[in-house]
C-alpha positions in Angstrom: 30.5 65.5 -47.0 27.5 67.8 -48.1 27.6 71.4 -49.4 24.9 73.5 -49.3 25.4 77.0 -51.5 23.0 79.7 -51.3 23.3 82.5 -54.4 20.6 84.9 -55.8 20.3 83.1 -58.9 22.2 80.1 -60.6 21.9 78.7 -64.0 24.1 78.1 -67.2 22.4 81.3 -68.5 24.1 83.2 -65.9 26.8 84.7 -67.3 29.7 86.4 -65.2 29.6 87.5 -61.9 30.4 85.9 -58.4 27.3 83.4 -59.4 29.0 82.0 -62.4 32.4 81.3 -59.8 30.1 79.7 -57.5 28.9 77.5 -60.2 32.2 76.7 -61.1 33.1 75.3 -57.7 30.1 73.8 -57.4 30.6 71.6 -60.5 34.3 70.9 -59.1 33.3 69.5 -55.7 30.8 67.3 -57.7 33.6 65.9 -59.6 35.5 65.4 -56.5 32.7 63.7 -54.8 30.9 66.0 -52.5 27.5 65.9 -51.9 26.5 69.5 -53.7 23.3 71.0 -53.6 22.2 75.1 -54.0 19.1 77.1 -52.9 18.3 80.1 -55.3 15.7 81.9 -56.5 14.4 81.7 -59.8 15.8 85.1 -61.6 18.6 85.0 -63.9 18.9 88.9 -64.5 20.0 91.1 -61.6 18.3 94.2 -62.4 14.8 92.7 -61.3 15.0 89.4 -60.3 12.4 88.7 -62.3 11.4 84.6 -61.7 12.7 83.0 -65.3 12.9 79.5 -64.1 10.1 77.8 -62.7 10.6 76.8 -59.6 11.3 73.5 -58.1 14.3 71.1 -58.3 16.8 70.0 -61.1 20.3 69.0 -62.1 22.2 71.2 -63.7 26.1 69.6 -64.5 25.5 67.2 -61.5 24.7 69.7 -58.8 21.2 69.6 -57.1 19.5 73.2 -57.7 16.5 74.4 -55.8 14.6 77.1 -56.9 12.5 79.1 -54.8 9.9 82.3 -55.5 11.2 85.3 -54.6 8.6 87.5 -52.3 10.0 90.2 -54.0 12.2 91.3 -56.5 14.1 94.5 -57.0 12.3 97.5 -55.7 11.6 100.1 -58.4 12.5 102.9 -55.7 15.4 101.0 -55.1 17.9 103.4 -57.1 16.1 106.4 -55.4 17.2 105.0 -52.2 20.7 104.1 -53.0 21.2 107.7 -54.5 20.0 109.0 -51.5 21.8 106.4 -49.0 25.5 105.5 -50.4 26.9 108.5 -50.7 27.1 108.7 -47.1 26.6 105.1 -46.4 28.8 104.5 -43.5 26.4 106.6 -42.0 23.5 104.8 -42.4 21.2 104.0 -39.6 19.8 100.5 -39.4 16.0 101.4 -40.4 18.2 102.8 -43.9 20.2 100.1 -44.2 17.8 97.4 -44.0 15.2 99.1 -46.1 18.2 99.0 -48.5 19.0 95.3 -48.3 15.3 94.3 -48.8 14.3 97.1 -51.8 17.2 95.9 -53.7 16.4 91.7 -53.2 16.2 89.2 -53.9 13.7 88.4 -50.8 13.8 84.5 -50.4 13.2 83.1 -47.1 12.2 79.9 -48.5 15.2 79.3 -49.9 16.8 80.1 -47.0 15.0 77.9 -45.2 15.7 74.9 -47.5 19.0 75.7 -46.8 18.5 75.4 -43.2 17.0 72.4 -43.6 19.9 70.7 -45.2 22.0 67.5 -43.8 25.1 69.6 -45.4 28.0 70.4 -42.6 28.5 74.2 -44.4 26.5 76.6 -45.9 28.4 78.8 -48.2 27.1 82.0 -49.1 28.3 84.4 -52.5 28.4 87.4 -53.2 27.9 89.9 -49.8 25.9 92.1 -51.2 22.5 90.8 -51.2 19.2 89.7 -49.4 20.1 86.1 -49.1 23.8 86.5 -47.8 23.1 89.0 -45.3 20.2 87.6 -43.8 21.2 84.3 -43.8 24.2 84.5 -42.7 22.5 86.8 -39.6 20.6 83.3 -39.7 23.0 80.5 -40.1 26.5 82.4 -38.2 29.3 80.5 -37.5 27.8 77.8 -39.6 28.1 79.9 -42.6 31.2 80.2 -45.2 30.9 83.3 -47.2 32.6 83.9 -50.8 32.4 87.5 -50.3 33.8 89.1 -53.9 34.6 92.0 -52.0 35.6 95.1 -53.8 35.6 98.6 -53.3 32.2 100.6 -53.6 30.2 102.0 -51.7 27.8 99.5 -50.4 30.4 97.6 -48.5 31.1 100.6 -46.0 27.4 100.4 -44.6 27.4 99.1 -41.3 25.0 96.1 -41.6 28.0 94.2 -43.2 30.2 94.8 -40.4 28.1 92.5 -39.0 27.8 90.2 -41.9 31.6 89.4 -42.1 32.2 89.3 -38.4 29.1 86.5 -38.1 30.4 83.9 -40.4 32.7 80.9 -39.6 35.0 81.1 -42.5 35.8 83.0 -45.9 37.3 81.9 -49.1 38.7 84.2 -51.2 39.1 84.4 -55.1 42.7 87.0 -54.5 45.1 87.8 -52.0 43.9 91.6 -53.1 40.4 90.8 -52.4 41.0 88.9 -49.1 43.5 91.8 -48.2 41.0 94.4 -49.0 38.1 92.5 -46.6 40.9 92.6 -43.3 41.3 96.0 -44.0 37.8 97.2 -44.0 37.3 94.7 -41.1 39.8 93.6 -39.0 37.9 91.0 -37.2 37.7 89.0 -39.6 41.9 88.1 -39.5 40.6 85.8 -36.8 38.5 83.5 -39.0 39.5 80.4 -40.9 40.4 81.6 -44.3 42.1 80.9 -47.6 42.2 82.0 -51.0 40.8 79.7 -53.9 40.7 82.0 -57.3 38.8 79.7 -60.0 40.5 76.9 -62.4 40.3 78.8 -66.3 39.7 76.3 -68.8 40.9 76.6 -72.5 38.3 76.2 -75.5 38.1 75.8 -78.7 37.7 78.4 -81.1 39.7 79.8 -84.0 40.3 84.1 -85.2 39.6 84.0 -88.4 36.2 82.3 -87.3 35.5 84.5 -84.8 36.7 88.1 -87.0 33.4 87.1 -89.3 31.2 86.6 -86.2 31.9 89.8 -84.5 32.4 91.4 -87.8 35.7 93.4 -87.2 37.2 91.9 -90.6 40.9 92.0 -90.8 41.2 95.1 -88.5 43.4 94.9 -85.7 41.3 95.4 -82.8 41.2 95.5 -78.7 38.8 93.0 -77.2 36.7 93.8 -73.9 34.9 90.6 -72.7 32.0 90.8 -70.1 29.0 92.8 -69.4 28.7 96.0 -71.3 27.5 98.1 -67.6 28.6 101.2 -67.2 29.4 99.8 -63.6 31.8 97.6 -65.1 33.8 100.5 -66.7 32.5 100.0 -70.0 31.1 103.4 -70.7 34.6 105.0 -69.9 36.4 102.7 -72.5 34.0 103.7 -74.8 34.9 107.4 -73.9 38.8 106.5 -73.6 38.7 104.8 -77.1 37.3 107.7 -78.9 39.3 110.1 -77.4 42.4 107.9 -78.7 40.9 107.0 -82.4 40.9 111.1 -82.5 44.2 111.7 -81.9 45.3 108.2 -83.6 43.6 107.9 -86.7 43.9 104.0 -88.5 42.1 100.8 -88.8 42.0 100.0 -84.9 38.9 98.7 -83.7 37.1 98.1 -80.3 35.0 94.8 -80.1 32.5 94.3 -76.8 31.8 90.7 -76.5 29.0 90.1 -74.0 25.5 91.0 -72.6 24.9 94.1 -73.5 23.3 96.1 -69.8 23.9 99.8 -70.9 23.9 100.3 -74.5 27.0 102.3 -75.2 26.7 104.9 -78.0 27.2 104.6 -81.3 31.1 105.1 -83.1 32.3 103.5 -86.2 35.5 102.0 -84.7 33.2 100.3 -82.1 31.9 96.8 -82.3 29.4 95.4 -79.3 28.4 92.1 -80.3 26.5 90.8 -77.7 26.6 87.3 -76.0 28.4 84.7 -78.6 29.1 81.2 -78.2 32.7 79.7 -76.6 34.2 78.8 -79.4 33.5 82.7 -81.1 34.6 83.8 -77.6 37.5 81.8 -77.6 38.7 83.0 -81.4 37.8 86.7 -80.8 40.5 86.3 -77.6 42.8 84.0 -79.8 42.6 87.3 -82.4 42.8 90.3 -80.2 45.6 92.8 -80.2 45.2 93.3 -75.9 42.3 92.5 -73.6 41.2 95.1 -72.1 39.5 95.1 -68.2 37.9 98.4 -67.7 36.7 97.4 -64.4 37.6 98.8 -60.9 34.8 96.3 -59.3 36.4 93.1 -59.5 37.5 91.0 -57.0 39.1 88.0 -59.4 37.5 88.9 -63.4 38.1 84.9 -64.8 37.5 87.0 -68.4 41.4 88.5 -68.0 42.9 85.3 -67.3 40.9 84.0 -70.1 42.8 86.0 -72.1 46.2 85.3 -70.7 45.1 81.5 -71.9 45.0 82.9 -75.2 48.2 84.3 -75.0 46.8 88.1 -75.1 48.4 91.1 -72.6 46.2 93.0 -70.7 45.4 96.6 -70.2 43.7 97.0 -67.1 42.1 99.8 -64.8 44.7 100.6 -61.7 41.6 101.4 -59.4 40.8 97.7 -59.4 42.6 95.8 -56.5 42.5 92.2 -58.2 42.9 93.2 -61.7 46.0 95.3 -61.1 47.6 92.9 -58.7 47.2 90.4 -61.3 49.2 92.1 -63.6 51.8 93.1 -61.2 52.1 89.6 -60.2 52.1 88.1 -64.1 53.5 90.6 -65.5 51.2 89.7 -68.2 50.0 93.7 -68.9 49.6 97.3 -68.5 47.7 99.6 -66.1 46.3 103.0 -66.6 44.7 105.1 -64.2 43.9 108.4 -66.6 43.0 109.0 -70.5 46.9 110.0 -70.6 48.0 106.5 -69.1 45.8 104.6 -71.3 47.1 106.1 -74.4 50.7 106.0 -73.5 50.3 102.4 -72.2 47.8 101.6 -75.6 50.3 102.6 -77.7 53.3 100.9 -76.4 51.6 97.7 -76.6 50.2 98.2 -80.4 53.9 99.8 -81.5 55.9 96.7 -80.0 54.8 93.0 -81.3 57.4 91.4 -79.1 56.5 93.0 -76.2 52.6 91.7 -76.6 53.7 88.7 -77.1 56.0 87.9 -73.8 53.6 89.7 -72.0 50.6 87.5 -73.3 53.3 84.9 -72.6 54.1 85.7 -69.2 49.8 86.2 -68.3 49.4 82.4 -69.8 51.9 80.9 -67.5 51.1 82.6 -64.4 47.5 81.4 -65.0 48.7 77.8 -65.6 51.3 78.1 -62.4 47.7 79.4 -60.5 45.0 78.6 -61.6 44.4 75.2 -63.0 41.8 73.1 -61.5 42.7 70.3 -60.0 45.1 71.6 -57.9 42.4 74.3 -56.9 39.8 72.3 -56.4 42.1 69.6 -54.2 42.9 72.5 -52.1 38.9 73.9 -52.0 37.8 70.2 -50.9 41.2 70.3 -48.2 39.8 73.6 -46.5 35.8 72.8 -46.7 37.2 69.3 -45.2 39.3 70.6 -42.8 36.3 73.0 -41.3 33.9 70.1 -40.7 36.6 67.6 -39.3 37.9 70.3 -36.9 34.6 71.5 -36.3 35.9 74.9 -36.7 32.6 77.5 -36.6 30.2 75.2 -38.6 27.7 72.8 -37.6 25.7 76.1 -35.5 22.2 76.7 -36.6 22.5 80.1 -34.5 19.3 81.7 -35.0 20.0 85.6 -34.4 19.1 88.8 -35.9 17.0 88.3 -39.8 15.8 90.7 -42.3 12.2 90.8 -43.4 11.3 87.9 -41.1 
C-alpha cells in the first residue's frame, strides 16, 4: 500500500501544529510498512511561507519528502482581508472567499500535482485551512482523506469549506470532540467513512533539576506552558491571567513559556519565556512543573497536555477548547477555567493540595497510556487506511472538479 500526504510544510524543524501530527503518522506507517511519501512546500514558518528548504527530494525518518516552490507565499494584505472578511465570514461570497484562501497560501500547484501523480491508493490531506487542502481536495474528491484539526474560529464557518468537507472520501480525527464538532458544523459529513486516531505520546528523557538551570526558574515552584507563545494560542491571556493572580497572591510562583516565541509577551519578573529547548530540557521542565497549563481554545488534540500527563503533571486548561476540556473531563487528569475568577480558584486549589496534583497527574498519565500509545494507534491507522483501499470506499477517483488559482 502507498500513502501520499499533502501538508503546507513538513520538516523536523516544524514544531507543533497539525504538520507535526502528520509527521508523526507518517513515521508510524513507515514502521509498519507502508509505502509513505509527502508533497509540501518548502516553508517551515507559517506566517510567510517563506521557502527555507531547497527544493527537491529527501528522507526524512524514512518517509519520502518532496518539496515544491510555492508561487506564492502569504499575502501581506492578507490580515487586511481577514479583518475585513471573518467577522462575518459565513457570509462570504465566493470571489471573498477565494481571494482569502489564495492571499493567505501557501500556493503550490506543483505539489499538488506530484501528488496527483502518485501510484498511492489515498491522498490525505492536513490541516483544512489552507491552499493545498482546499484546492486539492476540490482536485482529488472522494480520493482524498482529510485530517481536518477542526476547531472553533472563524475561518471554518466560510462557505468554501462546506464544500471541502462534503468532497472528501474519508476523515480521521485526532478527538471524539473534534470529530463531534466537524458533524455539527456539517452534517453531511456523518455519511463518510471515519474514525478517530489521536497521536501515540512518547516518553523522553530528561531530568528537573537539569532542566530548572536551563530555563532558569531556580528552585521556584513554577507553572509550565509548552508550545507556541501566539497570542492565538491563548498565550497573551495567561500572561494577563498570571499577573493578575501574582497581585493578589504574592510568593515565589513562577510562569515558564517553553517554545517558539510568535508574539513576544511583555515583560514581568515572575515570567520566564525560554524559547525552543531541546527534549530532554523539555522533558525535565514537564518532570518539574507544579501544573501544565493549555491556554488554548484552538486545539483540536494539543499532544503538549498529554505530554504532561506522561510526566505525571495535572492540567489547567481553557473550557472554550473542545478537545482540551474533554480531555480532562474524560482523564480526570485537571482543571478548567473559563474566567480570571475560575483560574484563580482552580490555580489555587491545585498549588494548596499536593495530593490532589499528584492523583490528578496520576489519573492524566494513565488515561494517555490506556489511549494513546502507539502501536495500538497506529495498528488501528494502518486497519482504516487499509480497509478504504480494499473496500474501495471513495478512493482511487482522480475527480478533477472545481480548483483555486488554476
Amino acid at each position: 500500500m502507498k500513502v501520499t500526504y499533502v501538508v503546507p510544510r513538513y520538516g523536523v524543524e516544524v514544531i507543533g501544529g497539525a504538520e507535526l501530527g502528520v509527521r508523526m503518522l507518517a513515521e508510524q506507517l513507515v514502521l509498519a510498512g507502508v509505502e509513505v511519501e509527502v508533497c509540501t512546500t518548502c516553508a517551515v514558518d507559517s506566517d510567510t511561507w517563506a521557502d527555507s528548504y531547497p527544493p527537491g527530494a529527501e528522507q526524512v525518518n524514512g518517509v519520502l519528502v518532496r518539496r515544491f516552490r510555492s508561487t506564492s507565499g502569504r499575502d501581506p494584505r492578507f490580515d487586511e482581508l481577514s479583518a475585513r472578511v471573518l467577522p462575518d465570514a459565513a457570509g462570504a461570497s465566493e470571489i471573498v472567499e477565494r481571494e482569502w484562501i489564495e492571499r493567505q497560501g501557501p500556493v503550490c500547484p506543483a505539489a499538488l500535482d506530484a501528488a496527483g501523480s502518485s501510484r498511492a491508493q489515498v491522498v490525505i490531506f492536513s490541516p483544512y485551512l489552507f491552499w493545498p487542502s482546499v484546492t486539492g481536495i476540490l482536485r482529488f474528491g472522494r480520493r482524498a482523506l482529510l485530517h481536518p484539526a477542526t476547531h472553533e474560529e472563524a475561518p471554518i464557518h466560510l462557505p468554501i469549506f462546506r464544500r471541502v468537507f462534503g468532497s472528501v472520501g474519508a476523515l480521521a480525527f485526532y478527538t471524539e470532540a473534534e470529530q463531534r464538532l466537524t458533524e455539527q458544523l456539517f452534517p453531511a459529513v456523518s455519511a463518510l467513512p471515519q474514525t478517530v486516531i489521536g497521536l501515540g505520546v512518547v516518553e523522553g528523557a530528561g531530568l528537573p533539576a537539569g532542566a530548572r538551570a536551563a530555563i532558569r526558574v531556580g528552585e521556584r515552584p513554577y507553572l509550565l506552558c509548552l508550545g507556541r507563545v501566539d497570542a492565538g494560542k491563548g498565550t497573551v491571556v495567561l500572561r494577563q491571567f498570571f499577573a493578575a493572580y501574582k497581585q493578589r497572591h504574592p510568593g515565589p510562583l513562577a510562569l515558564v513559556y517553553v517554545g517558539p516565541v510568535v508574539d513576544p509577551l511583555p515583560p514581568h519578573p515572575d515570567v520566564i519565556v525560554t524559547g525552543a529547548v531541546d527534549e530532554s530540557v523539555k522533558w525535565g521542565a514537564l518532570r518539574g512543573a507544579s501544573v501544565v497549563v493549555s491556554p488554548s481554545t484552538s486545539e483540536s488534540f494539543s499532544l503538549a497536555l498529554l505530554e504532561g500527563w506522561t510526566a505525571g503533571r495535572p492540567a489547567l486548561v481553557n473550557a472554550a477548547c473542545h478537545a482540551t476540556a474533554g480531555h480532562v473531563r474524560a482523564s480526570g487528569g485537571g482543571l478548567c477555567f473559563d474566567s480570571y475568577a475560575a483560574f484563580e480558584v482552580s490555580l489555587e486549589r491545585l498549588l494548596a493540595d499536593a495530593a490532589l496534583r499528584s492523583a490528578m497527574g496520576s489519573a492524566g498519565r494513565d488515561y494517555v497510556a490506556r489511549r494513546y500509545s502507539w502501536p495500538r494507534l497506529a495498528e488501528r491507522y494502518c486497519s482504516f487506511l487499509t480497509g478504504l483501499r480494499v473496500e474501495g470506499a471513495n478512493v482511487g477517483v482522480d475527480h478533477h472538479g472545481d480548483q483555486l488559482g488554476e
